[in-house]
N, C-alpha and C positions, 0 to 999 in steps of 0.2 A: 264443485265438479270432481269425481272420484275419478281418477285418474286411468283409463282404461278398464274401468269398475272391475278393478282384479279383486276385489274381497267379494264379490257378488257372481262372480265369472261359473262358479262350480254351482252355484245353486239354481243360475239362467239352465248349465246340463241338463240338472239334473228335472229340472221343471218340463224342459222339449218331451219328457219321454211320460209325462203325467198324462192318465187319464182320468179328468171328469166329467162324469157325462151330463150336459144338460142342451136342451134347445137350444140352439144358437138361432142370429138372425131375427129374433122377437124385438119388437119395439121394448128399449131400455125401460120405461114405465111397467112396462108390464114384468118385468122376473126382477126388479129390484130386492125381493128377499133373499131368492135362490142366488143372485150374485154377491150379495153381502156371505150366503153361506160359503161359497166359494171363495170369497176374500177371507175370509175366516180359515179356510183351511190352508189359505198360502199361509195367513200371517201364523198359525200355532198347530200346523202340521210337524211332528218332530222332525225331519231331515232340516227342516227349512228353521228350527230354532237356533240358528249358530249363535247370540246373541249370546252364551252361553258355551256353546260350545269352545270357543276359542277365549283360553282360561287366560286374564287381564294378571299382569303384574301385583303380588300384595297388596304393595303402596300406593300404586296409581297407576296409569292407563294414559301412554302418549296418543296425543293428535296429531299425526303426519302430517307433512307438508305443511304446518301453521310458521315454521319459521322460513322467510323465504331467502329466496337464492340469491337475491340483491343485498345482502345484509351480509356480506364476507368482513371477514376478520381486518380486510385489509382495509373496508372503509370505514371501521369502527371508529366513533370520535368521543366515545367513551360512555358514563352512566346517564340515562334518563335522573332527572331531580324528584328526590323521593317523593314530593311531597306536589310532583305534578299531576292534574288531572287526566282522568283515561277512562273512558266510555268503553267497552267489549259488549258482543252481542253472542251468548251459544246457540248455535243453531244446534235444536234438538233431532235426533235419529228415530224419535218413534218409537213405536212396539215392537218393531220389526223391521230395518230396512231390507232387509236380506228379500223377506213375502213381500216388503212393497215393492222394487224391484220388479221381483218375479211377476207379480198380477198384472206391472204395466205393461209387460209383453205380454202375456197371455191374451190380455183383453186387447190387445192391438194385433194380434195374431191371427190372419186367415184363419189360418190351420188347425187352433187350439181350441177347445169344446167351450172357452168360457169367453171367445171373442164376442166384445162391443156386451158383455154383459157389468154394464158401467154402475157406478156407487153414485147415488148424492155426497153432498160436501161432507152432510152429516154420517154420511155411514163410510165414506171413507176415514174420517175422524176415529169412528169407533173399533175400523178395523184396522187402524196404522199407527193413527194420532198418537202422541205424547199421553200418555197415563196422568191423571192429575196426580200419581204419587211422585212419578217420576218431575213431572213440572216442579212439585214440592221440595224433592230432595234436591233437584239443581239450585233452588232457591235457596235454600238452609246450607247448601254448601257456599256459595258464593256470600248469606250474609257472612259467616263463619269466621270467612278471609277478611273481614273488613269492609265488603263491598255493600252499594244501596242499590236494589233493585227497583230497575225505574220502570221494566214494562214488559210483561209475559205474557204469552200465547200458548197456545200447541205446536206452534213452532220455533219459534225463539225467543230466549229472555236476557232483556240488557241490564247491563250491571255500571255501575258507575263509583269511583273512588280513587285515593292516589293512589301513584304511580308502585309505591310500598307495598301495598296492600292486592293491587294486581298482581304483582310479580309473590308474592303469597298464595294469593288462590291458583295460578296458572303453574307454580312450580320451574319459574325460569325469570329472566335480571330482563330487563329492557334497557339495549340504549342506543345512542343514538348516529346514525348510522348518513355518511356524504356520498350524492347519487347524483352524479348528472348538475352537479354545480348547489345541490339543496341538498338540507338534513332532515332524514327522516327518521322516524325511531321503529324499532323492529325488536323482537323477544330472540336473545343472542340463539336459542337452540328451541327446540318442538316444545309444545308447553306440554301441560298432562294435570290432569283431574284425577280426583280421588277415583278406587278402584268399583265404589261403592255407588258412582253415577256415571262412571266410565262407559255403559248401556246405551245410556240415555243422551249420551252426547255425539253429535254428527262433527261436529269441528268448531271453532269460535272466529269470530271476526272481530278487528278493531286493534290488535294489537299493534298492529303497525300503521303507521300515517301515509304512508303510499297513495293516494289517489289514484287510482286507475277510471278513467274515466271511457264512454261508450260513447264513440261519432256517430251521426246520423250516416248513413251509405252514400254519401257524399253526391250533395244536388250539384246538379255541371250543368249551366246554362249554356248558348253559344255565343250570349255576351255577357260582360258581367252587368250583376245589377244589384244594388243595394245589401241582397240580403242570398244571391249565389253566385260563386266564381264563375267563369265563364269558358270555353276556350279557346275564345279568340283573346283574351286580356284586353278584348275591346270596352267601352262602355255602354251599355243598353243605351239606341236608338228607340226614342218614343214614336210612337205614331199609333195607327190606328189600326186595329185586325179587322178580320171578316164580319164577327161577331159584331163589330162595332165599339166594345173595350180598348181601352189602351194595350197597344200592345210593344213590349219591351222585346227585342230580338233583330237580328239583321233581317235585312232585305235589297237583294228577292229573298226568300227563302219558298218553298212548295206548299202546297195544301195536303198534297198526296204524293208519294215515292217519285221519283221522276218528272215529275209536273213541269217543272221550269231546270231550262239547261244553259249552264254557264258557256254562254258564246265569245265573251268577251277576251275572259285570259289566255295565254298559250296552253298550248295542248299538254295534259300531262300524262306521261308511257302513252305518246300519243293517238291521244283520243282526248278531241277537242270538247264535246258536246256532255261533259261531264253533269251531273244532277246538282242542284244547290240543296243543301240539307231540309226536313220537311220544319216547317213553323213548330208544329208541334201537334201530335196527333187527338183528334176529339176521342168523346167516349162512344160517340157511335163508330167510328174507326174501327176504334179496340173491341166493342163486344163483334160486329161484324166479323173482323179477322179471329176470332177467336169462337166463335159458332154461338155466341148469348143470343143477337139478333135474330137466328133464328128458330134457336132452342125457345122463345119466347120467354125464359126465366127471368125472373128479376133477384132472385134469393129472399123472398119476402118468406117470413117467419122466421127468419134466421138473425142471432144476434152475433156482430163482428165488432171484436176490442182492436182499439187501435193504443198503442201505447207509444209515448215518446215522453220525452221531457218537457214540464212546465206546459204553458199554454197559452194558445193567442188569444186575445178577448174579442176578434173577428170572426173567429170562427166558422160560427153558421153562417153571419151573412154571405162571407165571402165564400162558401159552399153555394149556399143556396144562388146568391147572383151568379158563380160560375157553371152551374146546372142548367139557371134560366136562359142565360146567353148562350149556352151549347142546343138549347132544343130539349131542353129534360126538365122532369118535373125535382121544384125544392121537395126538399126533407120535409116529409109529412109532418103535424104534431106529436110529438111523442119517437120521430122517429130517429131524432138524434140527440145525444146526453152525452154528458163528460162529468168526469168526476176529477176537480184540477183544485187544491189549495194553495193560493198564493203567498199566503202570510206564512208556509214551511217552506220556499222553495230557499234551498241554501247553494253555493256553489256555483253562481252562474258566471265568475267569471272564467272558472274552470270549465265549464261547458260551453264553448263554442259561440258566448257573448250571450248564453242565458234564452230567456224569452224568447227575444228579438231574435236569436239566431237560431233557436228551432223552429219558430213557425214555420218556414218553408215547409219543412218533412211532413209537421203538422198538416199543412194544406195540402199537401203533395196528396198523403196517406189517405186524407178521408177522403179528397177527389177522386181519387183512384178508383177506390172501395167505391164508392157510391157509381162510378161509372160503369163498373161493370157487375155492380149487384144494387140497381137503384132503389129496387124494393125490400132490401135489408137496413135493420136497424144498424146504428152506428153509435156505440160507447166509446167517446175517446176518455183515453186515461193519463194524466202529465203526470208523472213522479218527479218527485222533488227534488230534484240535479237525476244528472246523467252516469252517476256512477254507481255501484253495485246497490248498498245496502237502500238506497231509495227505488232501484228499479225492482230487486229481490223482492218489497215490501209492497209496490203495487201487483208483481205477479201473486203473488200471495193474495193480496183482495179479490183477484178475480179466480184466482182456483176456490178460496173459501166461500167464494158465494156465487159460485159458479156464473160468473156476470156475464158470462160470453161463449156460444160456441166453437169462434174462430179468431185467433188470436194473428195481428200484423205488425211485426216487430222492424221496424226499416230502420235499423242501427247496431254497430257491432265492433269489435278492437280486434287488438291482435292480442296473444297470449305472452306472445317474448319483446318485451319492448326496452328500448334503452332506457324510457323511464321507471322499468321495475316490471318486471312478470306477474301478470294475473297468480290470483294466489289459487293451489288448487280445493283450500277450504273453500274458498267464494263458490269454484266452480261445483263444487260438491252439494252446495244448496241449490243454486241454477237445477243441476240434473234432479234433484229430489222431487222440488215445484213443477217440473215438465213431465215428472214421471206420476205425480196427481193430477195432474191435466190428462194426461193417456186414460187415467183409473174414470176418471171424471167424463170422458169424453168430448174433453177438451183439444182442439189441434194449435199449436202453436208453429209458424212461420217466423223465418227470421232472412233478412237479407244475407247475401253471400259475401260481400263486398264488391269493393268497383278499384282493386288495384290488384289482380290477378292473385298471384300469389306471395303478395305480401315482400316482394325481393327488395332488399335495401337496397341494392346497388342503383333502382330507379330512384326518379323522384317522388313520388306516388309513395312508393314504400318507406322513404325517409321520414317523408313527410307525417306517416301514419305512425313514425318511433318503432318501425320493424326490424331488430337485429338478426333477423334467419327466415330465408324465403318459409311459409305457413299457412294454413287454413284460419280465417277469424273463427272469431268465437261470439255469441253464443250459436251461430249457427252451424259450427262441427257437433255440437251436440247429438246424440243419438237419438235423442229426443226429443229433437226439432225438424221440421222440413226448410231443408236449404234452397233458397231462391235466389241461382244465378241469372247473366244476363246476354241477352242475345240482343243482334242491331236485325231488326225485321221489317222488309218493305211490303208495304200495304199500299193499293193501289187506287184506283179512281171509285171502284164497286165494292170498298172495302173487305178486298180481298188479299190474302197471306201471296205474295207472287218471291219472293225470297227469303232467308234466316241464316245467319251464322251466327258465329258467335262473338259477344262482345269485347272486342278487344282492338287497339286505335293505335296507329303511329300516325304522325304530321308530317305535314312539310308546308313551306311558307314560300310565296313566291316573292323574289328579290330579284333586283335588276333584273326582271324577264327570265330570270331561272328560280326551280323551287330547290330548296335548299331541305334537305332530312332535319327535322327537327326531334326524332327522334319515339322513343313511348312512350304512350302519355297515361293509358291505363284501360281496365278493361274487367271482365265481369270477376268475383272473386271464385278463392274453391281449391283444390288441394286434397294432399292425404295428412291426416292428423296425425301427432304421435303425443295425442292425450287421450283418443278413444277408440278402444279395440273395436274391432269390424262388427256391427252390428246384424244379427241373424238376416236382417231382410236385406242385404248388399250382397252374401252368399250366393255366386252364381253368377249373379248379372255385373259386379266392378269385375276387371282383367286382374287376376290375383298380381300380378308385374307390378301395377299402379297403386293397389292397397299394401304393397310392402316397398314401398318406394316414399323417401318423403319430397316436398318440392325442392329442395335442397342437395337431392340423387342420394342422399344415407341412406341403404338399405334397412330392412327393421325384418326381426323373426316370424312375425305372425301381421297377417291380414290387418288393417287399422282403418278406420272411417275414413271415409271420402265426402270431399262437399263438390260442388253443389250434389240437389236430388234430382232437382227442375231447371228448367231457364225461362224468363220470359221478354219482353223489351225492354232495354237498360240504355242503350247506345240515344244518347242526346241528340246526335244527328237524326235519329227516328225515333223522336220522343215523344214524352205527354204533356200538352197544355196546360196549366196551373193558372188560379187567377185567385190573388192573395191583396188586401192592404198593406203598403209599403213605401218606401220612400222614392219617392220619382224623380226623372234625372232632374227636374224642374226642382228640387228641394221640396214640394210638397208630398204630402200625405192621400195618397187614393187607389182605389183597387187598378189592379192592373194585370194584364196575361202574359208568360212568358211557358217558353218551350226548356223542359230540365229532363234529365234522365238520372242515372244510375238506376244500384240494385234496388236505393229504396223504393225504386217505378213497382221495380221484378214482384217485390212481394205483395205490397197489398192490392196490383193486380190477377196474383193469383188464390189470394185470400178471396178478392172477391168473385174468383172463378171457381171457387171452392164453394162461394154460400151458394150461386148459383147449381150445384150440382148436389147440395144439401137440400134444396127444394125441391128438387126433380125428384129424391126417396122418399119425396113425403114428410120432410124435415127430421128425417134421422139420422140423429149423429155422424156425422165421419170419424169423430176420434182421431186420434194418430194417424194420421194418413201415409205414412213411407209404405209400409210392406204391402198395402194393395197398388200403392204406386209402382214399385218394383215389379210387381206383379203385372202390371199393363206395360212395362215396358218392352220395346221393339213391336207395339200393336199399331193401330192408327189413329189411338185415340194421342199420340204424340205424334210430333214430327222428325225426324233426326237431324241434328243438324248439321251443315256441311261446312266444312272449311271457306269453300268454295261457294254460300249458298246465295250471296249476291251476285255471284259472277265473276271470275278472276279479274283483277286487275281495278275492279268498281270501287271510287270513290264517291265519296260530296262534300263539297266546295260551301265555303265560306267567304261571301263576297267581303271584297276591299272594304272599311270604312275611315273614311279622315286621316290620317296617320297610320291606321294598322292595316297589313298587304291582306290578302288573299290566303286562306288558309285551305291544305287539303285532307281531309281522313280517311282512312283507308277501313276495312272491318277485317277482323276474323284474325287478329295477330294477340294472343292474350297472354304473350311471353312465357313462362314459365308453363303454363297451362295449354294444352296441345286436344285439340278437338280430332277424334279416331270415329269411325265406325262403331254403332253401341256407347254403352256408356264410357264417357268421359269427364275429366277434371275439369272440363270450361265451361259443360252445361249439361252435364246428369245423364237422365235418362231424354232428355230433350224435350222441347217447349210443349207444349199441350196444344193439338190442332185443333180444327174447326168443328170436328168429330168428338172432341174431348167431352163433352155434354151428353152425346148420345150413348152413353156405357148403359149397359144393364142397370137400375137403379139399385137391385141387388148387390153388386159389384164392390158397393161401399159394407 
């Protein structure tokens, strides 16, 4: 991720003021040539050849930001052993990053004469891609130093060798460096490449052993159970749902918002006749409240990647039985695939217990997806652990073979963590991949998080290793659509009849009084201070909050803001899941429980997205932010209120066995403060029941 893309910033100007003239609005199939000519002129128009322009040191050509900030002088524990092994990977720049760049807005630009006029993989290739000489010369440099190349692409090429021979090609010592109670190694200062491929290279990865790793958007049950926290700290009661499945969750709990009313406990700010939180909402709920039902769309023709880590080997079934028991038809033949290798998965005990611990997200995601776009296909994708260079390597599969329309990412970190800062080479390839998915017309979705603003001084944010209130990542990207999260009551006629924004404090009742237990957490979102304000935020963020970070640091210029959207996140009004897992009985069997967070947010709007992809006929959406900004304050969103369940509204968590009475409150997202227009808790606000009815032009 290029840090505020300041090397790219003059040439985004000087592009706004281009004109080329072609048709806009044409189905992508049809002017595929005339848009390669126009990629051609971003990529080797003279203004736009800076690659050149900015004359590289004789000797060599530093990589910024490749030594990280966690590796001071003070934890140094002295040399790496020369003769240790060390894997690095260059991620290549292409022909052009400057015109690549450029073309992803343009072609995601209302405004711009070359919008949505999108490349195949192959003619992005030809107009961006890595040069096979350039591939060649990375290659003959790297044997040069000593190094064995083990694996090249048009994107990146890994090298392997010792520790000697690294610190040769890169031009800097490695050692090894105490962080947080463990030794990591780190290259003492910025490395740097000869002057002669210094072109050709985007940044390198590998030099240091950091693990930064990507949490799912955190599943919150409302009791725990085997394979999600919960937040009562109760244990999942079995029993039996509507549907007739097991179902794991308190009771009473509602079918629909208000349904059943806690009579029993004392009144609290009182008002006795409090709502018990919903079981968890179906998918006919969710397309009703959200206008699928009667838009009639299914998103059929449309393909949605769902990406996470590893993979359950339940999968379809427990889709498919969770579809039949809701009243919906399984996954046709052919209409759900995954591309998952087991025998690479490394890392899982760094990931959250591996497998076993993502499936949730996994079932979460495709139930989602399939609930509110039945008739779209479903590619799920598990990378190989949960951390950059396995997740970097499946988004790459799917921009290079264009696998998917719509991309549902429900997983994401923080940037500043006490176990070591995201490095902004990593982040520099993230933004490259997302900026061939725009070219591509590809949309990529990333959850917001589910701990506001990241503040360490909660628990939430401790917990996530956040050392300074912050926007996650990847979805501050410029180049992603952030999916915050709202608590929404839906009603008997599955109808929207409330919405605020998501965000919870407790209280616990003891001796017949409820006791403040405090924040608990709430949809994510913020202003970044790694990425300048993106053209399509101009106008519609309060410039106050794009130079404001969550932290109250002022900043000189405009900087992204997350969320873009919001949609239901808050577990008290959450989605039904029915996954294989271990029951409170010790056995093994499918079972329903009610979970929220952001990861709900996203790939219910990924699949409110295919649905609205079917409606033009199945024409791309591409990058969706700047015509989302563009509908904002219309009515195809709703705004959300602070206020929008009703002052003072809670839901209740009955008593079980030992654990009292819990109660949640909505719309408290700390750090994060929901205004009039857009805001830091939930964007431009959730997409109404009218959100379907747009112009199908409009995309």
């Amino acid at each position: 991720m290029i840090r505020s893309h300041v090397g790219n910033k003059g040439i985004h100007y000087m592009l706004e003021g281009s004109k080329i003239f072609t048709r806009s609005g044409v189905r992508a199939a049809a002017v595929l040539p005339t848009a390669l000519a126009l990629a051609g002129a971003f990529a080797l128009g003279g203004p736009l050849n800076t690659a050149t322009a900015a004359a590289a040191p004789a000797a060599a050509t530093p990589l910024a930001n490749t030594h990280p900030d966690w590796a001071s002088k003070s934890a140094d524990r002295g040399s790496v052993a020369a003769g240790s092994a060390v894997s690095t990977t260059v991620y290549l720049a292409g022909q052009n990053p400057a015109g690549l760049a450029a073309y992803a807005k343009a072609v995601s630009d209302p405004s711009n004469a070359s919008y949505h006029q999108y490349l195949t993989p192959a003619q992005f290739s030809a107009a961006f891609g890595a040069t096979p000489q350039q591939i060649s010369a990375v290659e003959a440099w790297l044997r040069s130093s000593g190094l064995t190349v083990t694996a090249a692409d048009e994107h990146s090429i890994t090298a392997s060798g010792t520790a000697a021979a690294t610190e040769k090609a890169y031009g800097t010592k490695l050692d090894t460096y105490a962080v947080a109670g463990k030794d990591y190694r780190a290259p003492v200062q910025n490395a740097v490449v000869p002057a002669s491929v210094g072109n050709a290279v985007l940044t390198v990865g590998g030099l240091d052993t950091m693990s930064l790793v990507m949490k799912p958007a955190s599943l919150v049950g409302e009791q725990t159970t085997a394979a999600v926290p919960g937040l009562s700290k109760a244990p999942a009661q079995q029993s039996k749902g509507a549907d007739g499945a097991i179902f794991l969750g308190p009771k009473p709990c509602s079918s629909y918002y208000g349904q059943l009313k806690d009579v029993k406990d004392p009144a609290f700010n009182g008002k006795k006749d409090n709502p018990y939180a919903v079981c968890g909402y179906s998918p006919a709920q969710l397309r009703g409240a959200y206008g699928v039902t009667s838009s009639h769309l299914t998103g059929a023709g449309v393909t949605v990647a769902v990406v996470d880590a590893y993979g359950s080997p339940t999968i379809l079934q427990d889709a498919n039985q969770y579809a039949v028991n809701h009243g919906d038809k399984p996954f046709a033949k052919g209409q759900f695939s995954e591309t998952v290798t087991p025998k690479q998965w490394i890392d899982q005990s760094a990931c959250g217990g591996g497998a076993a611990g993502w499936a949730p997200e996994e079932s979460l995601d495709v139930e989602a997806v399939h609930a509110m776009a039945p008739g779209a296909k479903v590619h799920y994708f598990g990378a190989n652990s949960c951390e950059d260079p396995e997740l970097l390597s499946t988004f790459t599969t799917i921009v290079d073979t264009h696998a998917a329309d719509l991309v549902s990412d429900s997983f994401g970190g923080v940037i500043y963590s006490t176990q070591g800062n995201e490095a902004p080479a990593v982040e520099a390839e993230y933004t490259q991949i997302f900026e061939q998915g725009a070219i591509e017309g590809i949309s990529f979705a990333f959850s917001a998080g589910d701990c506001g603003a990241e503040n360490p001084t909660t628990g939430c944010g401790a917990q996530d290793t956040s050392t300074t209130p912050q926007a996650d990542f990847p979805s501050s990207d410029e180049y992603v659509t952030s999916v915050g999260g709202d608590s929404v009551a839906i009603n008997s006629r599955n109808q929207v009849v409330g919405v605020t924004s998501w965000g919870t404090d407790a209280w616990e009742l003891s001796k017949g009084k409820y006791q403040a237990q405090g924040w608990v957490y709430g949809g994510g979102g913020g202003t970044s201070d790694t990425f300048a304000q993106p053209w399509y935020q101009r106008g519609v963020v309060p410039t106050k909050l794009a130079e404001t970070l969550p932290n109250g640091t002022k900043v000189a210029s405009p900087m992204r803001v997350s969320p873009d959207v919001s949609m239901d996140a808050d577990p008290t009004t959450g989605f039904m899941i029915g996954m294989t897992q271990t029951l409170p009985n010790k056995k093994t069997g499918y079972a329903e429980s009610g979970i929220g967070g952001t990861s709900l947010a996203c790939p219910l709007f990924v699949g409110l997205q295919a649905d609205a992809m079917q409606r033009q006929g199945g024409r791309a959406i591409g990058f969706a932010n700047p015509v989302l900004y563009q509908k904002a304050n219309s009515r195809a969103f709703t705004g959300v209120n602070v206020n929008g369940l009703g002052a003072g509204t809670v839901n209740m968590l009955p008593a079980f066995g030992t654990y009292p009475t819990l109660v949640f409150n909505f719309g408290d997202d700390g750090l994060l403060k929901v205004t009039k227009g857009y805001n830091d808790a939930t964007g431009i606000g959730m997409p109404s029941a009218s959100y379907l009815d747009w112009n199908p032009r409009g995309w």
